[in-house]
Structure formats: C-alpha cells, structure tokens
py3Dmol code that shows the C-alpha trace and the ligand (Angstrom):
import py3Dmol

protein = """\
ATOM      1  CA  UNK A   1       0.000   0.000   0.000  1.00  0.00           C
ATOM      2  CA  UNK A   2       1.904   3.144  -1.109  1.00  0.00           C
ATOM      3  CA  UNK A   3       4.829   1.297  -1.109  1.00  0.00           C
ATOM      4  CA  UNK A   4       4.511   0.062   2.421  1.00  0.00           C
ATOM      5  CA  UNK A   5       3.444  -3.928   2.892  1.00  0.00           C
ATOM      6  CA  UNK A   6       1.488  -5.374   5.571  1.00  0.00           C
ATOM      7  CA  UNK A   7       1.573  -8.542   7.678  1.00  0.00           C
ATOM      8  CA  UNK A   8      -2.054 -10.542   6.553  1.00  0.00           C
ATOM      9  CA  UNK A   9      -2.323 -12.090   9.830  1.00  0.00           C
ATOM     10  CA  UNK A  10      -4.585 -12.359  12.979  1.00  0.00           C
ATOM     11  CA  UNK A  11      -3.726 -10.514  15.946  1.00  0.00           C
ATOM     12  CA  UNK A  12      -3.920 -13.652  17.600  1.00  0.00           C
ATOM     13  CA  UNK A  13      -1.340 -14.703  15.395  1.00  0.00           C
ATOM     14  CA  UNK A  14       1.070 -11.695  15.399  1.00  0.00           C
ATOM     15  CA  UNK A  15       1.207 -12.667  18.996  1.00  0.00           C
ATOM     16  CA  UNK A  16       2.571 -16.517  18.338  1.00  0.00           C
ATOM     17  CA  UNK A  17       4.858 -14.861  16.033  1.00  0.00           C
ATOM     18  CA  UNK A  18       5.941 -12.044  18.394  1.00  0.00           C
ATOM     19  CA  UNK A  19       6.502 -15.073  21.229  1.00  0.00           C
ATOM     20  CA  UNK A  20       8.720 -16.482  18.213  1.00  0.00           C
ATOM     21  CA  UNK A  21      10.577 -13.310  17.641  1.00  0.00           C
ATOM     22  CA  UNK A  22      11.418 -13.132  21.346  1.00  0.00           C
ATOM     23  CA  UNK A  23      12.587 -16.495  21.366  1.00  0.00           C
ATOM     24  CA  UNK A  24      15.177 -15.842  18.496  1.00  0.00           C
ATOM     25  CA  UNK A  25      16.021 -12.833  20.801  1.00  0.00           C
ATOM     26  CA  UNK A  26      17.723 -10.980  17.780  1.00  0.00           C
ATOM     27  CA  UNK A  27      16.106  -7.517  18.745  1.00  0.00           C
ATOM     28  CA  UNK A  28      13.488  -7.335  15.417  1.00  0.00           C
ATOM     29  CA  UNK A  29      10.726  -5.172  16.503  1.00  0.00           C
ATOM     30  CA  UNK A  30       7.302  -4.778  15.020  1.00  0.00           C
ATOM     31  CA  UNK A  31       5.572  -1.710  13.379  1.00  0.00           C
ATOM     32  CA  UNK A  32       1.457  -0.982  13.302  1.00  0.00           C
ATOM     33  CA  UNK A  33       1.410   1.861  10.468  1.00  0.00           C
ATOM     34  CA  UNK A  34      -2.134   4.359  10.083  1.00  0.00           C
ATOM     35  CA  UNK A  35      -2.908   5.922   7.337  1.00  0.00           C
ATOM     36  CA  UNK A  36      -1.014   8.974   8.463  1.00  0.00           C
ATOM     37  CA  UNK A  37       2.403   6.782   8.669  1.00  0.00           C
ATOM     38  CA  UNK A  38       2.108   5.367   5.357  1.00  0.00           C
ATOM     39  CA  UNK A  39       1.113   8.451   3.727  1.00  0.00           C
ATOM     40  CA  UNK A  40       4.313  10.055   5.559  1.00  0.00           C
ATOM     41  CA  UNK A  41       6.611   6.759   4.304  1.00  0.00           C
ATOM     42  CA  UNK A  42       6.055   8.403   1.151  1.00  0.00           C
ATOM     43  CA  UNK A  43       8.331  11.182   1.538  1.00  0.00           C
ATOM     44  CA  UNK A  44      10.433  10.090   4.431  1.00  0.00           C
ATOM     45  CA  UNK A  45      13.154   8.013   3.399  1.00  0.00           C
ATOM     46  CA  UNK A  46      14.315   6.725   7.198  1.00  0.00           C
ATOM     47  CA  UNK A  47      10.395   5.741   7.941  1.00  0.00           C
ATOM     48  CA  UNK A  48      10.275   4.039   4.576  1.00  0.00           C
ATOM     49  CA  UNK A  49      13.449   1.917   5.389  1.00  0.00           C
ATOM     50  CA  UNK A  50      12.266   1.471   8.887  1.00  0.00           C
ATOM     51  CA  UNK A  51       8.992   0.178   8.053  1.00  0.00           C
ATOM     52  CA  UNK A  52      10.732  -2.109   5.272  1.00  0.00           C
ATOM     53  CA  UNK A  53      12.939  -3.754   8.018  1.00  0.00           C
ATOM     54  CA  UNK A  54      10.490  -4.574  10.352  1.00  0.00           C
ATOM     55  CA  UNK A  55       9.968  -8.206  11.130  1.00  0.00           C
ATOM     56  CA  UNK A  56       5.882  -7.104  11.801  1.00  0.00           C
ATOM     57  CA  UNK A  57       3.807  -5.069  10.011  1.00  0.00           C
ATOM     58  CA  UNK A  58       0.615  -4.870  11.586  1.00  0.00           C
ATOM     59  CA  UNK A  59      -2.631  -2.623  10.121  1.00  0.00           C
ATOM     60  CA  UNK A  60      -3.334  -0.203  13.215  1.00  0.00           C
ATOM     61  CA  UNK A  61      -6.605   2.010  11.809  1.00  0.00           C
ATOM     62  CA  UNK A  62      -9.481   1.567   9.938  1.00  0.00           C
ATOM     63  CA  UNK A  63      -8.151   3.474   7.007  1.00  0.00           C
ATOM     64  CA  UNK A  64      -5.561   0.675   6.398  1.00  0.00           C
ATOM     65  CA  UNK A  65      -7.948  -2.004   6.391  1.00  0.00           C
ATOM     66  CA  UNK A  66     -10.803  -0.008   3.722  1.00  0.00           C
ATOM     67  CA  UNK A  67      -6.939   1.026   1.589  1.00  0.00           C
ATOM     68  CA  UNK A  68      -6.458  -2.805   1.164  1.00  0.00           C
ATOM     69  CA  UNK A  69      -9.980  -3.243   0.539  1.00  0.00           C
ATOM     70  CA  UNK A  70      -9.672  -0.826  -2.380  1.00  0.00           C
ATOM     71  CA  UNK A  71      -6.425  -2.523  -3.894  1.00  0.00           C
ATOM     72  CA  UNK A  72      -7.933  -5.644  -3.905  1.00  0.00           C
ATOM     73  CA  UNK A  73      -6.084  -7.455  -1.621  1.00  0.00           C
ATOM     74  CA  UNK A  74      -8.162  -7.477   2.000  1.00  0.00           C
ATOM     75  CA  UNK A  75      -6.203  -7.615   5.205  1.00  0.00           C
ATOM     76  CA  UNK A  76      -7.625 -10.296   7.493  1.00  0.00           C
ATOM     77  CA  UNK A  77      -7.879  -7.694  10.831  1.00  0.00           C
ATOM     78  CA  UNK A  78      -7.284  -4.431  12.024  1.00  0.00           C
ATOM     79  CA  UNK A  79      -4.642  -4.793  14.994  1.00  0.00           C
ATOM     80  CA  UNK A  80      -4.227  -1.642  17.103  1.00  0.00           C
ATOM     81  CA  UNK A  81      -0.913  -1.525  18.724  1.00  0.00           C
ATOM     82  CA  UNK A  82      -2.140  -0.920  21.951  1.00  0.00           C
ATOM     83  CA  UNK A  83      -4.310  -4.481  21.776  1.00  0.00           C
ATOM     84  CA  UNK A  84      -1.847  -6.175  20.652  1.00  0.00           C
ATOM     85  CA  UNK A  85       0.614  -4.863  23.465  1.00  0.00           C
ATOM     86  CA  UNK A  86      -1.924  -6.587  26.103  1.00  0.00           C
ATOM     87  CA  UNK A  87      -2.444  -9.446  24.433  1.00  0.00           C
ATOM     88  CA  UNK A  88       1.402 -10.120  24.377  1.00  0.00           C
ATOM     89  CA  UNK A  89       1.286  -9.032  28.105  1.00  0.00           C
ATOM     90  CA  UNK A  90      -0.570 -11.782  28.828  1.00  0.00           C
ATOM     91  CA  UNK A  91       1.119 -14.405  27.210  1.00  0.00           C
ATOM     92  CA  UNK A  92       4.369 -12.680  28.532  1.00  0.00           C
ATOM     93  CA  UNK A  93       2.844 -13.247  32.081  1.00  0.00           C
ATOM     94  CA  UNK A  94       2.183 -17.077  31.844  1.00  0.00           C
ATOM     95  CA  UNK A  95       5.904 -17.392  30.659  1.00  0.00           C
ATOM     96  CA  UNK A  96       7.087 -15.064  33.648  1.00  0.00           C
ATOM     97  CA  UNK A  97       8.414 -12.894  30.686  1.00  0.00           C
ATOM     98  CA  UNK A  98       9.735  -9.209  31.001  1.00  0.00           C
ATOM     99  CA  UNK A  99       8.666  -5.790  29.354  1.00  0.00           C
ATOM    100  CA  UNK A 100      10.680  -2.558  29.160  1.00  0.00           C
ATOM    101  CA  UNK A 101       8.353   0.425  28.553  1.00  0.00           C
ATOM    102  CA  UNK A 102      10.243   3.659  27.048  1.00  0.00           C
ATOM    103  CA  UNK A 103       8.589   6.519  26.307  1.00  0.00           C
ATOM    104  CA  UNK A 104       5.668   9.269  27.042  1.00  0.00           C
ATOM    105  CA  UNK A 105       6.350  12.093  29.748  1.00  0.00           C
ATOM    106  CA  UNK A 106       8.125  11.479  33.018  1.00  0.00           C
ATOM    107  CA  UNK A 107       6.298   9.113  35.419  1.00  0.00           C
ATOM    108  CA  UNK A 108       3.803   7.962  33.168  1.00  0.00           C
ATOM    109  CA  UNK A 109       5.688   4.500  32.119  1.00  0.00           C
ATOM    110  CA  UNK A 110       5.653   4.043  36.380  1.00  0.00           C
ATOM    111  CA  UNK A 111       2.301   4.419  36.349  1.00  0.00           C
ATOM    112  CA  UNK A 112       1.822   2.184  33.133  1.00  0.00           C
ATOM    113  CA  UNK A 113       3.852  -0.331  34.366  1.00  0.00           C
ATOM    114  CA  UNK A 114       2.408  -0.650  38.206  1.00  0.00           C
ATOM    115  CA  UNK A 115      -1.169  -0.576  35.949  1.00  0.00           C
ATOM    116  CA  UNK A 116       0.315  -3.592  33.655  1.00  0.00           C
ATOM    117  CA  UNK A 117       1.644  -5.396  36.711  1.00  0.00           C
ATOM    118  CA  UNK A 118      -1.593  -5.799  38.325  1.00  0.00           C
ATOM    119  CA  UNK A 119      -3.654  -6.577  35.725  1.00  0.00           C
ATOM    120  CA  UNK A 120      -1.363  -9.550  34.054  1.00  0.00           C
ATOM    121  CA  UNK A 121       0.377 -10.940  37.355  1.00  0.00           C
ATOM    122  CA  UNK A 122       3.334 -13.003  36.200  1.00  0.00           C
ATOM    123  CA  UNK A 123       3.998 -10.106  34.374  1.00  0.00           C
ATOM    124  CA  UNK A 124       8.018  -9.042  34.958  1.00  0.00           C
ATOM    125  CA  UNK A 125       8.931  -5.088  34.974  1.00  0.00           C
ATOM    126  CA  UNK A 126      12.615  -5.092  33.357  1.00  0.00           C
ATOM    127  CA  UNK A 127      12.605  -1.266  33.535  1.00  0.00           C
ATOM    128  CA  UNK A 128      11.031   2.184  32.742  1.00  0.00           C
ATOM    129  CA  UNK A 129      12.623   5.564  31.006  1.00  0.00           C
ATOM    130  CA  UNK A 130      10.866   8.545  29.576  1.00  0.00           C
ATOM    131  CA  UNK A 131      10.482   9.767  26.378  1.00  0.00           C
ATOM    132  CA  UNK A 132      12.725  12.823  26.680  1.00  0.00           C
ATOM    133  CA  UNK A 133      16.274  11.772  28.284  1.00  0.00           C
ATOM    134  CA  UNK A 134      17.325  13.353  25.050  1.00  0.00           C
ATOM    135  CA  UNK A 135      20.873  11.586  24.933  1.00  0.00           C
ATOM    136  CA  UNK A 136      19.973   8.107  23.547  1.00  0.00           C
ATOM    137  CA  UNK A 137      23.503   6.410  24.902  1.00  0.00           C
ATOM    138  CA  UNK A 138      21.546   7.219  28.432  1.00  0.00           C
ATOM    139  CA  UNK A 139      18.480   4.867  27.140  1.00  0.00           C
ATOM    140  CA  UNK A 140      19.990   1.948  25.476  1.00  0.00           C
ATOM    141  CA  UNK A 141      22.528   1.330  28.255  1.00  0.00           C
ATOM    142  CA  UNK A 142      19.516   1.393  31.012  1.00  0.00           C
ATOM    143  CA  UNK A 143      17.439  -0.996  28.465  1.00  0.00           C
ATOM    144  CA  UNK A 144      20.816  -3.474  27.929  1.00  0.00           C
ATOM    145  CA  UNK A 145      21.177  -3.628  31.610  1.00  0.00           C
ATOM    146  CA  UNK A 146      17.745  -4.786  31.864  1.00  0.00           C
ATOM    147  CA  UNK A 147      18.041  -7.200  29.055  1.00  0.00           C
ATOM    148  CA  UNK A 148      13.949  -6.848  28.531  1.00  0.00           C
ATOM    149  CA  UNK A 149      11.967  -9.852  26.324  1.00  0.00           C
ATOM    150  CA  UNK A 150       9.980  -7.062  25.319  1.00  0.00           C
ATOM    151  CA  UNK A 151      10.631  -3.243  25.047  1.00  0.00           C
ATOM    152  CA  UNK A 152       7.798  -0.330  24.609  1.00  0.00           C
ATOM    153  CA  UNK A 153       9.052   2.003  22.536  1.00  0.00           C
ATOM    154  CA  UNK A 154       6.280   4.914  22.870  1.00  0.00           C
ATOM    155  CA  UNK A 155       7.930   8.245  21.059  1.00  0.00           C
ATOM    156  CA  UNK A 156       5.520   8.514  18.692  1.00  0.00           C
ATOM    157  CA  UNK A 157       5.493   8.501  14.583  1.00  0.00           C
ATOM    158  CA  UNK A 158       7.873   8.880  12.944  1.00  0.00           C
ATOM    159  CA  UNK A 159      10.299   8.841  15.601  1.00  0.00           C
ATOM    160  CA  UNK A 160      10.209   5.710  17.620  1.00  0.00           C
ATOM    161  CA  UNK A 161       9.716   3.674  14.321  1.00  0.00           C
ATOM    162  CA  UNK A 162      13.535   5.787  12.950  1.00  0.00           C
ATOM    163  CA  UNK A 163      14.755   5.002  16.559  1.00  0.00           C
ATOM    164  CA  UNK A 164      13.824   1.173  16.822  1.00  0.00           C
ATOM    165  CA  UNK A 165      15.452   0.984  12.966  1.00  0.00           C
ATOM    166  CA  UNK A 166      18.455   2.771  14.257  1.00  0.00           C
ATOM    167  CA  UNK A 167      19.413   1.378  17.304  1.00  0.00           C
ATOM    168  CA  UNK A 168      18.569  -2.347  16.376  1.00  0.00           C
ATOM    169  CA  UNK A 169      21.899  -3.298  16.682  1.00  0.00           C
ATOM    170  CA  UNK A 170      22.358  -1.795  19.814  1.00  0.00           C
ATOM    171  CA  UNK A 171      20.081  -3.511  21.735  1.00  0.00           C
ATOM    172  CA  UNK A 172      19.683  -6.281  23.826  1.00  0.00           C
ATOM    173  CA  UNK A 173      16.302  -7.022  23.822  1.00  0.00           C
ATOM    174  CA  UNK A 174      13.757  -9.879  22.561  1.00  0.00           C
ATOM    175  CA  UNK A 175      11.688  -8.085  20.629  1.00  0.00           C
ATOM    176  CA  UNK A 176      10.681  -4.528  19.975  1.00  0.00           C
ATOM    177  CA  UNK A 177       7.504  -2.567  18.883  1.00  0.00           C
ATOM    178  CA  UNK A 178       6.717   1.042  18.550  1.00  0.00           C
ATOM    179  CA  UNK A 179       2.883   1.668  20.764  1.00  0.00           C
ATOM    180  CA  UNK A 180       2.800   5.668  20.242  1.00  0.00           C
ATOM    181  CA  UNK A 181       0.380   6.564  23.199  1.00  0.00           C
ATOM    182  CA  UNK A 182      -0.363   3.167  24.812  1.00  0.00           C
ATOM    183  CA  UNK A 183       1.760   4.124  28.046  1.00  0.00           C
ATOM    184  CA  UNK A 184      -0.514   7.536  28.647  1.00  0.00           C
ATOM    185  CA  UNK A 185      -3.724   5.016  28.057  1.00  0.00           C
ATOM    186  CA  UNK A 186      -1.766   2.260  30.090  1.00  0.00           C
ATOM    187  CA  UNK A 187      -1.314   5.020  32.620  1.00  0.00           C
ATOM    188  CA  UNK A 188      -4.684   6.549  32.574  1.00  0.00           C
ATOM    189  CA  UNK A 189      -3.259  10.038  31.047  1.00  0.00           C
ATOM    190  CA  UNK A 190      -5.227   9.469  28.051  1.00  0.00           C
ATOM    191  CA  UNK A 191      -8.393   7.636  27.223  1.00  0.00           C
ATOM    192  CA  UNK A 192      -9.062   5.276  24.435  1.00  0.00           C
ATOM    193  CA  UNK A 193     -12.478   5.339  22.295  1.00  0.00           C
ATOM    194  CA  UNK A 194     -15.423   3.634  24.747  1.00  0.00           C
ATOM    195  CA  UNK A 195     -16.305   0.374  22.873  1.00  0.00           C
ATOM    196  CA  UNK A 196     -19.563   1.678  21.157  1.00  0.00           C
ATOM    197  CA  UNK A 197     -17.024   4.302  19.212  1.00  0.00           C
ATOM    198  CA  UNK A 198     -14.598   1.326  18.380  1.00  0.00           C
ATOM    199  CA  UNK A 199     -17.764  -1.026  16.678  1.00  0.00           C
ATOM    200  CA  UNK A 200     -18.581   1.963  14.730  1.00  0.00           C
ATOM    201  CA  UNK A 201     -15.165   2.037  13.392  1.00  0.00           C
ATOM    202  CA  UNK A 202     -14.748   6.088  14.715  1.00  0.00           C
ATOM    203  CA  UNK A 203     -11.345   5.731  17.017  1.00  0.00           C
ATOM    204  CA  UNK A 204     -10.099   8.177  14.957  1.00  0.00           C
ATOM    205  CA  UNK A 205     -13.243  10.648  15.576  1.00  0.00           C
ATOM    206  CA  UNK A 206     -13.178  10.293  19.067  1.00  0.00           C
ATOM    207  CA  UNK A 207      -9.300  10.979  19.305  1.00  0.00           C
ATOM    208  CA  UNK A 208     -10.365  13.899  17.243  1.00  0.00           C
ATOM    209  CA  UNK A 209     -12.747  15.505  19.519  1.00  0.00           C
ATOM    210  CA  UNK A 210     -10.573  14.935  22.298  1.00  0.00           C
ATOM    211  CA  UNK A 211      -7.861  16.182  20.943  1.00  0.00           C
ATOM    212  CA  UNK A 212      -8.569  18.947  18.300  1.00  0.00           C
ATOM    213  CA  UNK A 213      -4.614  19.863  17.571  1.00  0.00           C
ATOM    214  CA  UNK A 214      -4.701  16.070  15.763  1.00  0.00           C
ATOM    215  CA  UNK A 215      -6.610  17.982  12.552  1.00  0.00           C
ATOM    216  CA  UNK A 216      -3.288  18.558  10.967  1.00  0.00           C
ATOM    217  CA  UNK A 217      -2.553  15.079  11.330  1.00  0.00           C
ATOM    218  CA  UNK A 218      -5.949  13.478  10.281  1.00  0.00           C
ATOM    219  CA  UNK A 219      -6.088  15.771   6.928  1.00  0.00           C
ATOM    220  CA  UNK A 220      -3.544  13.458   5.698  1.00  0.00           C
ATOM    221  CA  UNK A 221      -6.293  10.866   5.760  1.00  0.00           C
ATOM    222  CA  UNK A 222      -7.928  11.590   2.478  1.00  0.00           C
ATOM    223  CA  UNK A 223      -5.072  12.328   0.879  1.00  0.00           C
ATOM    224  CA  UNK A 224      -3.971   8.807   1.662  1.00  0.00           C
ATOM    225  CA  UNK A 225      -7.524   7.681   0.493  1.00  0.00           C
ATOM    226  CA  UNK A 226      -6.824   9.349  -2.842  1.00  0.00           C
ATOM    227  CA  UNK A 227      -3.695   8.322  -3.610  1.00  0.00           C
ATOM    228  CA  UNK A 228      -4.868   4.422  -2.664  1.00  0.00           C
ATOM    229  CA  UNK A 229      -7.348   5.045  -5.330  1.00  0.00           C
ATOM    230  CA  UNK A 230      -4.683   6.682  -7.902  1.00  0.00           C
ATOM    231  CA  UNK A 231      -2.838   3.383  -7.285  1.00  0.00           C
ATOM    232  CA  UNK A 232      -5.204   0.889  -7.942  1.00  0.00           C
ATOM    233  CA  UNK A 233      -6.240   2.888 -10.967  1.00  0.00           C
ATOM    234  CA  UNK A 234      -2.735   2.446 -12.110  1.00  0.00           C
ATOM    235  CA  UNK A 235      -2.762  -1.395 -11.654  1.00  0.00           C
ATOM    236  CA  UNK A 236      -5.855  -1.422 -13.417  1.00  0.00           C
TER     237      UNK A 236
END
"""
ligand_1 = """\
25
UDP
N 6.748 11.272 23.072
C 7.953 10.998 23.702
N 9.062 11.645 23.300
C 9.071 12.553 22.297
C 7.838 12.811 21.613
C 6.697 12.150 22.039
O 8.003 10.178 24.613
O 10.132 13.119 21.981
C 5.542 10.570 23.530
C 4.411 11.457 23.944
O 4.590 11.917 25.266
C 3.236 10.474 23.833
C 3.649 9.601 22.661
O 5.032 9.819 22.459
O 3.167 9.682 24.990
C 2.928 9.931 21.346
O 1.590 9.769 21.506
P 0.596 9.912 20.287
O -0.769 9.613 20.801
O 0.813 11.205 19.563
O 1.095 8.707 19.379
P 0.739 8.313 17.900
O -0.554 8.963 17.531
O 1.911 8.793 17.102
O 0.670 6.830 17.968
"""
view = py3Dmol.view(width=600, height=400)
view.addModel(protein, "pdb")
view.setStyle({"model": 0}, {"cartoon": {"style": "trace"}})
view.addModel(ligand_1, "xyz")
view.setStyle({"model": 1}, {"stick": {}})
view.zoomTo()
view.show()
C-alpha cells in the first residue's frame, strides 16, 4: 500500500509470532502503520526503510484495512498496537516474561507499568525511562542492563519507528515494537475510544474531539484515500 506492505495475519497470530521473535532474541521489533504513517513513508526516506525492516507489520486504523480493501487485496484484521501490546502481556505473564516500557512524559511508564503489573500478574517489569532523556547512549545502556523480552518504545510517529530501525543493533532485547500513546492510556493520562465508538469504526473521531490539535494530522487521511485510489487505478 503506497509502497509500504502489511503482515495478513490475525492478531492472535502476530502474537505466536511475536513469542517467536522473542525467542530468536535478535532484537526485530514490530511496526502498526495508520494511514497517516504510510502516507508520511512516502516522503520520508528513514520511515520508509524502517517500516521495510520490520519483522511485523501490523494494520493499526481503519483506514488501512478499507486502503487494502480498495487494492484488492483485504487484510484479514485491524490490529491496534495498543491491543496487541496486552495481548502479548498476557502471554508474557504465563511465561514469567519481562517488558521494558520507554517513552511518554516522566512518570507515566511508572504508572503504566504498576497498571500492567496488576492486571497480568506473572507479568516481569525489566525497567522504565521517559520519552525525553534526550541523549539516547543514556536509554539503550539502562534498556541493555535490563536485558527486557519485550521493550515499549512509545515516542511517537515517525520517531520511535527511525529510533527502533536505528538502534537495532544496539540492543539487547527480545523483541521490539513502537505503541505511540499506549503508556498515557496504560497510565490513565489518556483515554481510548469507549467500545460503542470502536464497533462503529470512529477511534479516529473520538481521538479527534478529544484532541482537536490532531486535525493537521488526520487531513492526511484523504489524501492517503486518494492516492490508494490513484494506485489501484494504475494497476488497473
Ligand atoms: N513522546 C515521547 N518523546 C518525544 C515525543 C513524544 O516520549 O520526543 C511521547 C508522547 O509523550 C506520547 C507519545 O510519544 O506519549 C505519542 O503519543 P501519540 O498519541 O501522539 O502517538 P501516535 O498517535 O503517534 O501513535
């Protein structure tokens, strides 16, 4: 789509693969492009490599899903990064596995964490940072020394999908995935879409209303929509 492929899978089964992943322990991490993200691969060469290196591509947003639909090649699920992040907590938890979550303004990955802890006991906390040490030397040695299964990396598009890309070889860590805002919902510092909103397919238009400033960001839908369209009129 726009250059940018996609994982066809469950999220059931991203998380069997993600357990896989960990096992190999060769710090791959996992992507879950929107609309927005795609439509910025286009003109962002270090996105467009980063999303091309990732071991998972999963379709986060509705927009994804109807863009397949129009190239004629259905995805099998929508898989928002933040459900997938639980569901992998919970499987994480039976195998007494451990998370590092990096990212989001200072104290919120405590809060996420304690929140996590609770609600998937088993659950191991390797570590926590915030999203603006600024030095990233300061980061990766905290998150080496903590050797996670799993690390959080919640900086937001485009950045923490450059950063995972960059520092891969860095690491010492299972497995990787950029979550954008999960920690603040983790956390309680932001709320996601109540499940009538989610049915309806309108995540997005909630996020909207709570969060007005995101109109710059959510005009790139229809030019994504558009230029979905150009492209299957092209294969055509
Ligand atoms: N963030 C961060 N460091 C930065 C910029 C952003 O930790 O330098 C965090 C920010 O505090 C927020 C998250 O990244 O917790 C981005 O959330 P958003 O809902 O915008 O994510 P997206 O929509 O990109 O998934």
């Amino acid at each position: 789509m726009l250059g940018v492929g996609f994982d066809n899978i469950t999220a059931g089964e991203a998380v069997e693969q993600a357990m896989t992943l960990i096992s190999d322990g060769r710090g791959q991490y996992v992507v879950t492009p929107n609309p927005e993200i795609v439509w910025l691969s286009r003109k962002n060469d270090g996105l467009k490599q980063s999303l091309r290196e990732a071991s998972l591509v999963l379709p986060d947003g509705i927009g994804v899903i109807y863009g397949a639909k129009t190239l004629g090649r259905p995805l099998r699920e929508r898989i928002p990064g933040i459900e997938f992040a639980e569901q992998l907590f919970a499987r994480l938890a039976a195998d007494g596995k451990s998370v590092f979550m990096y990212g989001a303004k200072p104290g919120v990955a405590d809060v996420a964490a304690a929140a996590m802890a609770a609600k998937y006991p088993g659950l191991v906390i390797a570590g926590t940072a915030d999203g603006y040490v600024g030095d990233d030397s300061i980061v990766i040695e905290r998150i080496n020394a903590a050797k996670p299964d799993f690390l959080m990396v919640c900086l937001g598009a485009p950045k923490q999908e450059i950063w995972m890309a960059q520092n891969a070889d860095s690491l010492d860590v299972g497995l990787m995935a950029g979550l954008g805002g999960s920690l603040d919902v983790f956390a309680g510092t932001a709320e996601r879409a109540p499940e009538s909103w989610r049915r309806l397919n309108l995540e997005w238009l909630y996020r909207l209303v709570k969060q007005p400033r995101r109109i710059g960001r959510m005009m790139k839908l229809p030019l994504f929509m558009l230029a979905v369209f150009v492209q299957r009129l092209r294969r055509q």
